[in-house]
PyMOL Python script that loads the backbone (N, CA, C, O; Angstrom):
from pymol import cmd

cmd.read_pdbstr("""\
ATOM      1  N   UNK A   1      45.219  67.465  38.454  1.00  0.00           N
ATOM      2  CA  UNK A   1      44.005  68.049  39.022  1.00  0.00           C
ATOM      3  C   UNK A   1      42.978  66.947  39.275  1.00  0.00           C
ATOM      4  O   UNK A   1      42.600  66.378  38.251  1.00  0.00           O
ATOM      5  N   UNK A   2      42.586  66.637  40.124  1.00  0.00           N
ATOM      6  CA  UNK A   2      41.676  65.704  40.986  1.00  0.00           C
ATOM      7  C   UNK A   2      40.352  65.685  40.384  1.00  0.00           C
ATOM      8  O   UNK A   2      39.806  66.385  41.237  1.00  0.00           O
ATOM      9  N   UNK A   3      39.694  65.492  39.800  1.00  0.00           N
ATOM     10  CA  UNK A   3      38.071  64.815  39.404  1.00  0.00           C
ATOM     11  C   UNK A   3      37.313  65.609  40.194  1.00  0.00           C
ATOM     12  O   UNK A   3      37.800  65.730  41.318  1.00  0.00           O
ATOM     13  N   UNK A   4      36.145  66.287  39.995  1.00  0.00           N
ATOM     14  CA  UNK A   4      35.209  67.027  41.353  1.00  0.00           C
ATOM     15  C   UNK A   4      33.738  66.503  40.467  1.00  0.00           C
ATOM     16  O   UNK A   4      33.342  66.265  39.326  1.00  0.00           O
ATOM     17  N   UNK A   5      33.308  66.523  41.834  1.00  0.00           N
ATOM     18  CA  UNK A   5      31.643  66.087  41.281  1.00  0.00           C
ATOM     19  C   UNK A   5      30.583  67.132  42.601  1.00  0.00           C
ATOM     20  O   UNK A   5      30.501  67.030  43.825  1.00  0.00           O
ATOM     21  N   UNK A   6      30.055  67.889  41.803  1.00  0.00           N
ATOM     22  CA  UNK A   6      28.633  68.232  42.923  1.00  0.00           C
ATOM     23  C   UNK A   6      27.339  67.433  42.126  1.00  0.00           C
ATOM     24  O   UNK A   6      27.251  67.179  40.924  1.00  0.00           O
ATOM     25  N   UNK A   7      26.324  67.115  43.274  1.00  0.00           N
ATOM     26  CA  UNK A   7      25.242  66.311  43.213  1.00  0.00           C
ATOM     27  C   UNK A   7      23.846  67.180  43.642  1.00  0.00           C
ATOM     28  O   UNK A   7      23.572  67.382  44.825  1.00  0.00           O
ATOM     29  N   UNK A   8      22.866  67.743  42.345  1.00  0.00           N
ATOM     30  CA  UNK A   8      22.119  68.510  43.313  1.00  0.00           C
ATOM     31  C   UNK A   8      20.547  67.615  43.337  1.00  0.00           C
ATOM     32  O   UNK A   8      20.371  66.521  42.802  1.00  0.00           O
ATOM     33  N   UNK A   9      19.534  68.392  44.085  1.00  0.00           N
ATOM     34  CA  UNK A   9      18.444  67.941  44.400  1.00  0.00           C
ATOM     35  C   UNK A   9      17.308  69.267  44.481  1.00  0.00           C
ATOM     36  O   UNK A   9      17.521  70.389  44.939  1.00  0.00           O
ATOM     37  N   UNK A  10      16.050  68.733  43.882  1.00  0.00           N
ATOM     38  CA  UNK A  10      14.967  69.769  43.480  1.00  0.00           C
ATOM     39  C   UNK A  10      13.881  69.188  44.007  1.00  0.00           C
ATOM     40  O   UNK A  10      13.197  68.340  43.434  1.00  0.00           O
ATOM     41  N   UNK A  11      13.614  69.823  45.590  1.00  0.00           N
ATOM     42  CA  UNK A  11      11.956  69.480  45.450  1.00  0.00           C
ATOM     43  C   UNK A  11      11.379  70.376  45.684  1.00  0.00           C
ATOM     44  O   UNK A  11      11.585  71.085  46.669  1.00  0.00           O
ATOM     45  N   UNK A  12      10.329  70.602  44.650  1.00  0.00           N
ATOM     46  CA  UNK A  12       9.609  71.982  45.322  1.00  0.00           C
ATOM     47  C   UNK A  12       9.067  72.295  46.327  1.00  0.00           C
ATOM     48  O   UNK A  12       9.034  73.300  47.037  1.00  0.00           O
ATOM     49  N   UNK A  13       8.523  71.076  46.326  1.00  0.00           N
ATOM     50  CA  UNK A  13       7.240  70.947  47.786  1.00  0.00           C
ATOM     51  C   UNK A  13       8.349  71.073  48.974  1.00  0.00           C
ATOM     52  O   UNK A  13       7.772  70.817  50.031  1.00  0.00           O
ATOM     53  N   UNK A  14       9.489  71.320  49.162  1.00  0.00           N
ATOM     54  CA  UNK A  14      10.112  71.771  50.166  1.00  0.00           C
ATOM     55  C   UNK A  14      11.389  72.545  50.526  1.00  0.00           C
ATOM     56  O   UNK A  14      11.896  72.618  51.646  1.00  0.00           O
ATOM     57  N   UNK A  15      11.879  73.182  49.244  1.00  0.00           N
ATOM     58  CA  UNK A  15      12.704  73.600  48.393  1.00  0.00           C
ATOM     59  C   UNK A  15      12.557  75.300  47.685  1.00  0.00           C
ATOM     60  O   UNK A  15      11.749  75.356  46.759  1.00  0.00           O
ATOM     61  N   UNK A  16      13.021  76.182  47.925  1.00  0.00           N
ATOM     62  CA  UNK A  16      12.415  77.218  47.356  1.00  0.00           C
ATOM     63  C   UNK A  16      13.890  77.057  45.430  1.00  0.00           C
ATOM     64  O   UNK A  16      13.823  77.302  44.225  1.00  0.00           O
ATOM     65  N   UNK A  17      14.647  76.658  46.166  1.00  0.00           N
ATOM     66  CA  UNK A  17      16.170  76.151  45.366  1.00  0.00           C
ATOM     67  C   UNK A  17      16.644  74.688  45.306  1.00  0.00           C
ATOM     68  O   UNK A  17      16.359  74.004  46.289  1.00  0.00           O
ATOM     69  N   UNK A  18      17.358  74.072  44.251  1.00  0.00           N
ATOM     70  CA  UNK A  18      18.282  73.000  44.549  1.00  0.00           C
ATOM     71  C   UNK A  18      18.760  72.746  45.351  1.00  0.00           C
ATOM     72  O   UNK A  18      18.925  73.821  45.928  1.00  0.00           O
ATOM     73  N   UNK A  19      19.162  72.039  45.901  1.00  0.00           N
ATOM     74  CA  UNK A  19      19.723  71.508  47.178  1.00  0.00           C
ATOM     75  C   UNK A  19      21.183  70.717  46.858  1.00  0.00           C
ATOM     76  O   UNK A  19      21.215  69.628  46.285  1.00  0.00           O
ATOM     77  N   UNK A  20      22.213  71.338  47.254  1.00  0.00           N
ATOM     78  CA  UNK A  20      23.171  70.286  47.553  1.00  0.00           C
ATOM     79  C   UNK A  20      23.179  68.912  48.037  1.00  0.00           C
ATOM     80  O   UNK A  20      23.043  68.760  49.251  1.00  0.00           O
ATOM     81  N   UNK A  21      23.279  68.150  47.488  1.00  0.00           N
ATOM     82  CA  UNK A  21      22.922  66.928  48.149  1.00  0.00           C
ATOM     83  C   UNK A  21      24.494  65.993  48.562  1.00  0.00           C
ATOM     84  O   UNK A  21      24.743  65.171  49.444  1.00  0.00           O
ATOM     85  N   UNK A  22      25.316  66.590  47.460  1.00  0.00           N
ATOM     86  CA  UNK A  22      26.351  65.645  47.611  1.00  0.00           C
ATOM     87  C   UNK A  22      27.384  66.241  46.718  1.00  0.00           C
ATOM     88  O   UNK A  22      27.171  66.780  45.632  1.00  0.00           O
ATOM     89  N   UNK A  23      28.658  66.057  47.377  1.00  0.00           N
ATOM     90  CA  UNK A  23      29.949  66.769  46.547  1.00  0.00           C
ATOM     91  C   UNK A  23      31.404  65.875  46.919  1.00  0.00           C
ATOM     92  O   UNK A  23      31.639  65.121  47.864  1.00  0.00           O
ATOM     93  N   UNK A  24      32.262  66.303  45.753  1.00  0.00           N
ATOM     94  CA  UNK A  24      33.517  65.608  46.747  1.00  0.00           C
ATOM     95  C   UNK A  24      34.198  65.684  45.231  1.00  0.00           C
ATOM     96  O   UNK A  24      33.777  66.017  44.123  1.00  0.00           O
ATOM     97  N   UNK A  25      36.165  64.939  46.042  1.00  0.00           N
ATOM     98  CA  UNK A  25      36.582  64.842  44.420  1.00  0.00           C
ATOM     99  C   UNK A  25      37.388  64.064  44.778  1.00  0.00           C
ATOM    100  O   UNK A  25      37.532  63.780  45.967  1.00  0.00           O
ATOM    101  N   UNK A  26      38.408  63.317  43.388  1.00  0.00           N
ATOM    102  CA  UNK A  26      38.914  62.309  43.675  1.00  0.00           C
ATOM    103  C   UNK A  26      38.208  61.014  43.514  1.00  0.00           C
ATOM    104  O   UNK A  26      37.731  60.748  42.411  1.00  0.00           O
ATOM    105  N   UNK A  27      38.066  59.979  44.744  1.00  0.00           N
ATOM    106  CA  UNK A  27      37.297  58.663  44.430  1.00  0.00           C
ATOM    107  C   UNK A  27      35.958  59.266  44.789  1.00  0.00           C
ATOM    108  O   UNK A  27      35.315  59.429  43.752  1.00  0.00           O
ATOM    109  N   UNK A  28      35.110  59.767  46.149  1.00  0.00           N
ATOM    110  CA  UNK A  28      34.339  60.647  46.078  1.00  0.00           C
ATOM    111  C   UNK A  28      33.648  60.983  44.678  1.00  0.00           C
ATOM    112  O   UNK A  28      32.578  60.439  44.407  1.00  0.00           O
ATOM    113  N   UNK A  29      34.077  61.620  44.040  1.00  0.00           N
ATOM    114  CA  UNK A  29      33.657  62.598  42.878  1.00  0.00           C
ATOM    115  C   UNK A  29      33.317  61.338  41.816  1.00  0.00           C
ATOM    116  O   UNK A  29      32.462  61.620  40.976  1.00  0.00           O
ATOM    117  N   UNK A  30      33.875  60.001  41.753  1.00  0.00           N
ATOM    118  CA  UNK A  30      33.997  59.010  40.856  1.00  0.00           C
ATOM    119  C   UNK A  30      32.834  58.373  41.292  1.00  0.00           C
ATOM    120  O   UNK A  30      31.927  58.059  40.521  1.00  0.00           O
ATOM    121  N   UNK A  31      32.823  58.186  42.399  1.00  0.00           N
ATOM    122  CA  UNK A  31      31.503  57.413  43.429  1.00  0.00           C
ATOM    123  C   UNK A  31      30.185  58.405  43.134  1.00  0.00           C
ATOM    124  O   UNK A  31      29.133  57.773  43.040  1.00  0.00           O
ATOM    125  N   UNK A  32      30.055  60.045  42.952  1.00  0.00           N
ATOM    126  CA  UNK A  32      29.012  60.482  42.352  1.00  0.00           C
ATOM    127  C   UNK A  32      28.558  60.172  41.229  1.00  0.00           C
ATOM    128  O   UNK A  32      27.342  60.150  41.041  1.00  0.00           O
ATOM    129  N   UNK A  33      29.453  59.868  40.250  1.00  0.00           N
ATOM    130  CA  UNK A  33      29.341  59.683  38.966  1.00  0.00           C
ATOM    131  C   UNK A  33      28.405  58.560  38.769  1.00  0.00           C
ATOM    132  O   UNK A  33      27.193  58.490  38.564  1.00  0.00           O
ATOM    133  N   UNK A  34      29.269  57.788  38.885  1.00  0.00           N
ATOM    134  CA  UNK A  34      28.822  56.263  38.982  1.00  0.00           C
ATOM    135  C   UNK A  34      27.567  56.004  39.636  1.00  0.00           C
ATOM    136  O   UNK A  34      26.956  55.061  39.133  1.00  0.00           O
ATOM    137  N   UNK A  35      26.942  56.627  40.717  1.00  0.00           N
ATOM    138  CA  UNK A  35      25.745  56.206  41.095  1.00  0.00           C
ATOM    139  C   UNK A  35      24.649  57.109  39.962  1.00  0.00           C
ATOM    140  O   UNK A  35      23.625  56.611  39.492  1.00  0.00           O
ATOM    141  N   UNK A  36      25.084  58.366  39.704  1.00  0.00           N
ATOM    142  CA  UNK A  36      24.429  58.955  39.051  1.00  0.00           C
ATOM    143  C   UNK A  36      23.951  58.295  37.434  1.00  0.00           C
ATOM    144  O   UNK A  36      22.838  58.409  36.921  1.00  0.00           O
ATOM    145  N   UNK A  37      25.109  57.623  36.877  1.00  0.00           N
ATOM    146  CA  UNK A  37      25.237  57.288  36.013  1.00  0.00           C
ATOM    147  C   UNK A  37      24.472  55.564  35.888  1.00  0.00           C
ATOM    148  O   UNK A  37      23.811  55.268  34.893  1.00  0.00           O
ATOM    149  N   UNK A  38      24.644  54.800  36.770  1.00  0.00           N
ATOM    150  CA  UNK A  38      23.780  53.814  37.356  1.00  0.00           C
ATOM    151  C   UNK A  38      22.643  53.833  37.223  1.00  0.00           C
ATOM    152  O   UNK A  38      22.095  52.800  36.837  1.00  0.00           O
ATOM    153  N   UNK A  39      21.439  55.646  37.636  1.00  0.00           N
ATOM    154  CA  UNK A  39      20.729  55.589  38.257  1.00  0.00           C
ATOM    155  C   UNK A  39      19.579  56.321  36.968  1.00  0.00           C
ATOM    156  O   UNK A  39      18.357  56.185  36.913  1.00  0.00           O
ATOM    157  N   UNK A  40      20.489  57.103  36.030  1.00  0.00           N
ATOM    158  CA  UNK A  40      19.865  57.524  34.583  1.00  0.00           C
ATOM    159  C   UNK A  40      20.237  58.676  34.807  1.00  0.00           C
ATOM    160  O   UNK A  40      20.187  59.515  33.907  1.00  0.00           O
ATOM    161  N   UNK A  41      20.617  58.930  35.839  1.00  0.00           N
ATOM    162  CA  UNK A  41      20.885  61.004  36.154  1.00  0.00           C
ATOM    163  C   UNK A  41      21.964  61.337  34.983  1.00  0.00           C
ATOM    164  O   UNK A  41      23.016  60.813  34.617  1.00  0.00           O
ATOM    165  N   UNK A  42      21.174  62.499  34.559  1.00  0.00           N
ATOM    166  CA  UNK A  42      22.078  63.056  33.480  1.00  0.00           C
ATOM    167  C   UNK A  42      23.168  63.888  34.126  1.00  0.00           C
ATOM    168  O   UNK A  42      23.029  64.418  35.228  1.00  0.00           O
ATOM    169  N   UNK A  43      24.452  63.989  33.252  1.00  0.00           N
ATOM    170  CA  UNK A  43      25.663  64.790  33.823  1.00  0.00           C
ATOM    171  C   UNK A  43      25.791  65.738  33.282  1.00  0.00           C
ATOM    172  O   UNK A  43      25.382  65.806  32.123  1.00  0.00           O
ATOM    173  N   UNK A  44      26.269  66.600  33.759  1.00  0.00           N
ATOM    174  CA  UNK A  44      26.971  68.367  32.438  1.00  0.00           C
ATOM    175  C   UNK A  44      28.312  68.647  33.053  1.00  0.00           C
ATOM    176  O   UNK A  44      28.506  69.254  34.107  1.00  0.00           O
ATOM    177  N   UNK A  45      28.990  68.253  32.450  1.00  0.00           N
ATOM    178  CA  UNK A  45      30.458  68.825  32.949  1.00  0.00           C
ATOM    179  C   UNK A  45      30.786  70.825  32.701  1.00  0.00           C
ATOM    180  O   UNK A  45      30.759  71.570  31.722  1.00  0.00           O
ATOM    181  N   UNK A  46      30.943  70.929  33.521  1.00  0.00           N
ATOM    182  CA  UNK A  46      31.218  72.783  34.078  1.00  0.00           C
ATOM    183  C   UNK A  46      32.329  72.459  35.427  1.00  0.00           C
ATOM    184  O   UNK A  46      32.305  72.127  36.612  1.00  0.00           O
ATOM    185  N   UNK A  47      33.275  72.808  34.341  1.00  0.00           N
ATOM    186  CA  UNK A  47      34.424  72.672  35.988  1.00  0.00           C
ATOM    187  C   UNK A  47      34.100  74.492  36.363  1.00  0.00           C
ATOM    188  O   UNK A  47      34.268  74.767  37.552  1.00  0.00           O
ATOM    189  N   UNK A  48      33.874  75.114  35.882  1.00  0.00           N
ATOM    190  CA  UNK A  48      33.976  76.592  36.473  1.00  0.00           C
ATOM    191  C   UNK A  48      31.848  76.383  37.606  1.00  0.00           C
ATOM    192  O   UNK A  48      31.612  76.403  38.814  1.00  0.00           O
ATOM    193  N   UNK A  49      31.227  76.277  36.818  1.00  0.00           N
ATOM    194  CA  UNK A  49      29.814  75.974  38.053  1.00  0.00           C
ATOM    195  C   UNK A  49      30.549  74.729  39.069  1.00  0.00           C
ATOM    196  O   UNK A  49      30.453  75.055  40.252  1.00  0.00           O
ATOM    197  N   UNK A  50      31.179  73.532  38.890  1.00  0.00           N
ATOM    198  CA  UNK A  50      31.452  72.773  40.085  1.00  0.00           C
ATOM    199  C   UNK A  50      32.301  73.445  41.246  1.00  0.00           C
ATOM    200  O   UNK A  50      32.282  73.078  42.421  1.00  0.00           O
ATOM    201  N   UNK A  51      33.225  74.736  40.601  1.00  0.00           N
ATOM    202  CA  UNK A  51      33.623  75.292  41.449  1.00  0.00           C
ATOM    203  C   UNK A  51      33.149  75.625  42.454  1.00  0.00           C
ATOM    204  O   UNK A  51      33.485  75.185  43.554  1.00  0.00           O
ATOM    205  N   UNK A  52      32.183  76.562  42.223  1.00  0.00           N
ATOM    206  CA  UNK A  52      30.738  77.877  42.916  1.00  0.00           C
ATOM    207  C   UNK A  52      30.342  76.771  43.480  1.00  0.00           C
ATOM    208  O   UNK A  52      30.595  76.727  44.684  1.00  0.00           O
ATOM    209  N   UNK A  53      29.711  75.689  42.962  1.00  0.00           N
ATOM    210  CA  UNK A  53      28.614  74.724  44.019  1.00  0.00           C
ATOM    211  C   UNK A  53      29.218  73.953  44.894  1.00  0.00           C
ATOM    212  O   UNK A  53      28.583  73.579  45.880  1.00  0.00           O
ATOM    213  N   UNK A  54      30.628  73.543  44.698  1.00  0.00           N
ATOM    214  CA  UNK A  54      31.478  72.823  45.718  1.00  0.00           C
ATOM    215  C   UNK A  54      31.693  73.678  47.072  1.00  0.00           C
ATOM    216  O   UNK A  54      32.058  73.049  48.065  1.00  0.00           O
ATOM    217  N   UNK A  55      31.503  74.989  47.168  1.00  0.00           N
ATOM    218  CA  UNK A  55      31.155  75.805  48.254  1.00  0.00           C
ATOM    219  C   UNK A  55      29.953  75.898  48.957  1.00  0.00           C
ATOM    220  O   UNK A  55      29.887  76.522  50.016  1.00  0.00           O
ATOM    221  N   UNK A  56      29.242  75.475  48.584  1.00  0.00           N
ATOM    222  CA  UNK A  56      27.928  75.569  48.651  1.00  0.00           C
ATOM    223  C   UNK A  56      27.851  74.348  49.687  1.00  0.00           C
ATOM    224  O   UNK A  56      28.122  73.208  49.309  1.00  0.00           O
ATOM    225  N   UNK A  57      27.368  74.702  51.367  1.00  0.00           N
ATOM    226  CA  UNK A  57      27.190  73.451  52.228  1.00  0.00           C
ATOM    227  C   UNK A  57      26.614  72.398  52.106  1.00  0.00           C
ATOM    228  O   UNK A  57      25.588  72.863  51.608  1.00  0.00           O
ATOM    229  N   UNK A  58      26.372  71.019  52.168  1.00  0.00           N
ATOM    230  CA  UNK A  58      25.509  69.915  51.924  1.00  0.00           C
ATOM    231  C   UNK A  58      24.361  70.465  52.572  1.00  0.00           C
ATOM    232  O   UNK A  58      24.314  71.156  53.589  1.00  0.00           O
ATOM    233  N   UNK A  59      23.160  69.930  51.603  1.00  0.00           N
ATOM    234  CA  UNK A  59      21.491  69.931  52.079  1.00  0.00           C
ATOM    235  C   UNK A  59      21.546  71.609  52.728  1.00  0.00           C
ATOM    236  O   UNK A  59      20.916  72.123  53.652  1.00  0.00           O
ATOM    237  N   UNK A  60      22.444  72.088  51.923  1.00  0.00           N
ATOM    238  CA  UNK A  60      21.808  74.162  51.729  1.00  0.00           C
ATOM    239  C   UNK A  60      21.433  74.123  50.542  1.00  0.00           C
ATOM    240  O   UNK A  60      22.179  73.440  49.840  1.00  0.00           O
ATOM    241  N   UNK A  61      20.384  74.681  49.904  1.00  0.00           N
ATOM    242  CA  UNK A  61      19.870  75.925  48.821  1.00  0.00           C
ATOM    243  C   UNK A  61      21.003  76.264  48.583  1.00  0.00           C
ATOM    244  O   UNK A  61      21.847  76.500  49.448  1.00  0.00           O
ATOM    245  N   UNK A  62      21.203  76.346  47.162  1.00  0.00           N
ATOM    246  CA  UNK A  62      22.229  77.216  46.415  1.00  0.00           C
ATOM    247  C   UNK A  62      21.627  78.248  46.221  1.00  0.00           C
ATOM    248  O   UNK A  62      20.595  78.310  45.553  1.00  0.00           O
ATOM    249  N   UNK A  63      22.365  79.527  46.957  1.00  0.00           N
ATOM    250  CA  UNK A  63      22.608  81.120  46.738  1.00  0.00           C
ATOM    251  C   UNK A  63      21.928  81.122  45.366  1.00  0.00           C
ATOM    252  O   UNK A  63      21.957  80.393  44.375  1.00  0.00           O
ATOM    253  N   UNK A  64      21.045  82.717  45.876  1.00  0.00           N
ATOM    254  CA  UNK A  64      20.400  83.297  44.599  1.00  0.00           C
ATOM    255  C   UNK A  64      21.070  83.558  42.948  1.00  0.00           C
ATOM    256  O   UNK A  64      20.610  83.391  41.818  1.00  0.00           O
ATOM    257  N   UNK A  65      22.438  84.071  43.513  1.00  0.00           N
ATOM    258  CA  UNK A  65      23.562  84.392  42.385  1.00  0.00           C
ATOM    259  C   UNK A  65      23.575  83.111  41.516  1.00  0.00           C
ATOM    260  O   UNK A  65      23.799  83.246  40.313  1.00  0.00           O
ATOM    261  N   UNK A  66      23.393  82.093  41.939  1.00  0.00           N
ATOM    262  CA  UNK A  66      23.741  80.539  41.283  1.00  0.00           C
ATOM    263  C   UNK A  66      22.218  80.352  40.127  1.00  0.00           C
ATOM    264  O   UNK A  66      22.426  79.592  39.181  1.00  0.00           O
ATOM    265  N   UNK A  67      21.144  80.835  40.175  1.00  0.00           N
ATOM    266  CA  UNK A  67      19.984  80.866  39.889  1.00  0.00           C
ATOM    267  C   UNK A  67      19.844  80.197  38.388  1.00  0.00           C
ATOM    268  O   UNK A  67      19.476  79.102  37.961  1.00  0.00           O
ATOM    269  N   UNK A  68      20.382  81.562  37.745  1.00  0.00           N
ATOM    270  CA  UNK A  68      20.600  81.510  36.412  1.00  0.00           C
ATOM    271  C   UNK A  68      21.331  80.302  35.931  1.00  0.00           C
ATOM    272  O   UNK A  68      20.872  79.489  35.129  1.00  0.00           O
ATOM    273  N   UNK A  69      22.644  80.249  36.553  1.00  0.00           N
ATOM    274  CA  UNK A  69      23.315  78.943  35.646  1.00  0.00           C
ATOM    275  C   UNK A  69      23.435  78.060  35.596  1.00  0.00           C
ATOM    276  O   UNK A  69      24.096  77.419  34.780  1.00  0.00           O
ATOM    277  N   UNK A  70      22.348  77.443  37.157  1.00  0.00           N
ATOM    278  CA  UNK A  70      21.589  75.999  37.653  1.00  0.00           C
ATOM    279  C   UNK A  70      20.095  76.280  36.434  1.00  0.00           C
ATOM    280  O   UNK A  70      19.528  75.243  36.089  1.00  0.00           O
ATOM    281  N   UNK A  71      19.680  77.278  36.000  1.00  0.00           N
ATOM    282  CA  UNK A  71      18.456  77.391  35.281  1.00  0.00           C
ATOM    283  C   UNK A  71      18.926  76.336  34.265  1.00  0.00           C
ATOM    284  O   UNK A  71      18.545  75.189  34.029  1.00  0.00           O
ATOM    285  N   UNK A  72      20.108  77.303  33.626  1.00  0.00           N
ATOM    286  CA  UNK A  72      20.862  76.497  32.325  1.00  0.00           C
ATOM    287  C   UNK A  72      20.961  75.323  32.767  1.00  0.00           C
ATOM    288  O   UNK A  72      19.962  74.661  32.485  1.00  0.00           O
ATOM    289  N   UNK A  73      21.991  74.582  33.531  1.00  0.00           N
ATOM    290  CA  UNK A  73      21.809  72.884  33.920  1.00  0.00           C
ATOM    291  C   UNK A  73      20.370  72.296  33.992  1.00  0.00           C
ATOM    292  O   UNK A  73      20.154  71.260  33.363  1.00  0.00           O
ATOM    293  N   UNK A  74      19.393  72.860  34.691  1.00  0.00           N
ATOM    294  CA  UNK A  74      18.362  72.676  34.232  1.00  0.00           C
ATOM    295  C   UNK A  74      18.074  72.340  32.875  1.00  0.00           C
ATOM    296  O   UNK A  74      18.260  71.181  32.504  1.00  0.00           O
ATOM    297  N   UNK A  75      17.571  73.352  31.956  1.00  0.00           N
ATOM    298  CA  UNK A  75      17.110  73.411  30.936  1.00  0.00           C
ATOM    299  C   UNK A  75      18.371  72.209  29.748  1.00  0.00           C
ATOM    300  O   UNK A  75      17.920  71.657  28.744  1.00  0.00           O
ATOM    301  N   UNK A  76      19.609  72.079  30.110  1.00  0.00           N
ATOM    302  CA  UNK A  76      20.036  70.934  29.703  1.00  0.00           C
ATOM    303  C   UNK A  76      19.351  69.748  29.794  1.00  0.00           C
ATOM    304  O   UNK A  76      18.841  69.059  28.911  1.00  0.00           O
ATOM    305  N   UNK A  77      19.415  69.594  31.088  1.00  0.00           N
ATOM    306  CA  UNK A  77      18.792  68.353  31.681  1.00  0.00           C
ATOM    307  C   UNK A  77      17.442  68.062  30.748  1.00  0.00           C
ATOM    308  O   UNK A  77      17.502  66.989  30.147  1.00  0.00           O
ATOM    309  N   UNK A  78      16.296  68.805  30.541  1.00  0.00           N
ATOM    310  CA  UNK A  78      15.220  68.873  30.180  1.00  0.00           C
ATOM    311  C   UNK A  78      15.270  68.715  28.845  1.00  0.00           C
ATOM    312  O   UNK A  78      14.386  68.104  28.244  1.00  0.00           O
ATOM    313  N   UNK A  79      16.452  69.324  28.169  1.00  0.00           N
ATOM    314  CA  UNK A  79      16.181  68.981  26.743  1.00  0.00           C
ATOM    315  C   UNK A  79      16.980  67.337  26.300  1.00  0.00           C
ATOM    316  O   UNK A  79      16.604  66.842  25.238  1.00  0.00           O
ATOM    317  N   UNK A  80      17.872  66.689  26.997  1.00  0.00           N
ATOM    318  CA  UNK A  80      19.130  65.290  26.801  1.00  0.00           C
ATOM    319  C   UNK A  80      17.818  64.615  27.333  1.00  0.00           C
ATOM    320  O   UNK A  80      18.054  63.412  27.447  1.00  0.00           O
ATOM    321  N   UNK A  81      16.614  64.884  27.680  1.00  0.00           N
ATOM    322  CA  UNK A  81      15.827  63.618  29.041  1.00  0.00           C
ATOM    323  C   UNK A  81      14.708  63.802  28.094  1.00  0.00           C
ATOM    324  O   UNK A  81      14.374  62.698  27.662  1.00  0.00           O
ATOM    325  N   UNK A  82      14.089  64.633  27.664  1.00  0.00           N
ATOM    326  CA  UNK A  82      12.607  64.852  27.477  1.00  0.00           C
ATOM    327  C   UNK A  82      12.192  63.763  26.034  1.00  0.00           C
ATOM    328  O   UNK A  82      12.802  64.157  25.040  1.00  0.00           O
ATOM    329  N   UNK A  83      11.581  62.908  25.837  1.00  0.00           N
ATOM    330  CA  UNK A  83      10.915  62.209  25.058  1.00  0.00           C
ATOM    331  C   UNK A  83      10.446  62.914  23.813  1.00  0.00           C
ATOM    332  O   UNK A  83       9.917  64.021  23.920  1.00  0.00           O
ATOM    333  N   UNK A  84      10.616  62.315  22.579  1.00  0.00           N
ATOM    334  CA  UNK A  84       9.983  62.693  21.732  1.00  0.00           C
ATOM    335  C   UNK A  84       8.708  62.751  21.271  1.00  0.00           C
ATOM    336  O   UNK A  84       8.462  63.315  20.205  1.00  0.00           O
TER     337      UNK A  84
END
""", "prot")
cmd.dss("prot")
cmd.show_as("cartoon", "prot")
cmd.util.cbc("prot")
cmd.orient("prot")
Protein backbone atom coordinates (compact mmCIF):
# COMPACT_ATOMS: atom_id res chain seq x y z
CA UNK A 1 0.00 0.00 0.00
CA UNK A 2 1.58 3.27 -1.26
CA UNK A 3 2.26 6.23 1.41
CA UNK A 4 -0.66 9.08 0.95
CA UNK A 5 -0.22 12.52 2.21
CA UNK A 6 -3.04 15.43 2.08
CA UNK A 7 -1.69 19.02 2.81
CA UNK A 8 -4.27 21.50 4.15
CA UNK A 9 -4.43 25.36 4.43
CA UNK A 10 -6.51 27.88 6.79
CA UNK A 11 -7.02 31.38 6.05
CA UNK A 12 -9.75 33.00 7.36
CA UNK A 13 -9.54 36.22 5.82
CA UNK A 14 -10.41 34.22 2.68
CA UNK A 15 -11.49 30.88 3.60
CA UNK A 16 -14.84 30.08 5.14
CA UNK A 17 -12.91 26.16 5.45
CA UNK A 18 -9.40 24.56 5.01
CA UNK A 19 -8.26 24.42 1.87
CA UNK A 20 -6.67 21.62 0.10
CA UNK A 21 -3.56 22.71 -0.80
CA UNK A 22 -1.74 19.63 -1.73
CA UNK A 23 -2.13 15.73 -1.93
CA UNK A 24 -0.55 12.75 -3.58
CA UNK A 25 1.06 9.29 -2.66
CA UNK A 26 3.98 7.39 -3.16
CA UNK A 27 7.16 9.85 -3.74
CA UNK A 28 4.51 12.74 -3.91
CA UNK A 29 3.14 11.90 -0.46
CA UNK A 30 7.06 11.61 0.81
CA UNK A 31 7.77 15.09 -0.85
CA UNK A 32 4.66 16.41 1.45
CA UNK A 33 6.13 15.12 4.35
CA UNK A 34 9.38 16.27 4.07
CA UNK A 35 8.61 19.83 3.25
CA UNK A 36 6.15 19.81 5.98
CA UNK A 37 8.47 18.36 8.26
CA UNK A 38 11.38 20.84 7.11
CA UNK A 39 9.07 23.61 7.63
CA UNK A 40 7.78 22.77 11.58
CA UNK A 41 4.23 21.68 10.22
CA UNK A 42 2.92 19.27 12.51
CA UNK A 43 1.66 15.75 11.10
CA UNK A 44 -1.37 13.37 12.36
CA UNK A 45 -1.44 10.25 10.67
CA UNK A 46 -5.40 9.15 9.87
CA UNK A 47 -5.22 6.87 6.92
CA UNK A 48 -9.18 6.68 7.15
CA UNK A 49 -9.46 11.16 7.15
CA UNK A 50 -6.51 10.98 4.25
CA UNK A 51 -8.93 8.95 2.53
CA UNK A 52 -12.12 11.59 2.58
CA UNK A 53 -9.56 14.54 1.93
CA UNK A 54 -7.64 12.85 -0.94
CA UNK A 55 -11.08 13.42 -2.76
CA UNK A 56 -11.36 16.57 -1.97
CA UNK A 57 -10.10 18.88 -5.27
CA UNK A 58 -6.83 21.02 -4.84
CA UNK A 59 -7.43 24.77 -3.50
CA UNK A 60 -11.43 23.53 -2.74
CA UNK A 61 -12.85 23.97 0.88
CA UNK A 62 -13.31 20.73 2.40
CA UNK A 63 -17.12 19.73 2.47
CA UNK A 64 -19.12 20.60 5.54
CA UNK A 65 -19.33 16.73 6.56
CA UNK A 66 -15.35 16.95 7.00
CA UNK A 67 -15.91 19.87 9.71
CA UNK A 68 -15.78 17.99 12.77
CA UNK A 69 -12.77 15.74 12.14
CA UNK A 70 -10.53 18.59 10.54
CA UNK A 71 -11.85 20.39 14.06
CA UNK A 72 -10.09 17.35 15.78
CA UNK A 73 -6.75 17.73 13.49
CA UNK A 74 -7.08 21.05 14.44
CA UNK A 75 -7.33 20.94 18.03
CA UNK A 76 -4.29 18.32 17.77
CA UNK A 77 -2.33 20.64 16.07
CA UNK A 78 -3.04 23.32 18.83
CA UNK A 79 -2.35 21.24 21.65
CA UNK A 80 1.63 19.28 20.03
CA UNK A 81 2.37 23.41 18.97
CA UNK A 82 1.03 25.59 21.75
CA UNK A 83 3.83 26.85 24.26
CA UNK A 84 3.88 26.48 27.72
Amino acid sequence: MKKKAVALQYNKEKNQAPVVSAKGEGKTAQKIIQIAKENGVPLKKDEDLIELLSKVELDKEIPPQMYKAIAEVFSFIYTTTKEP
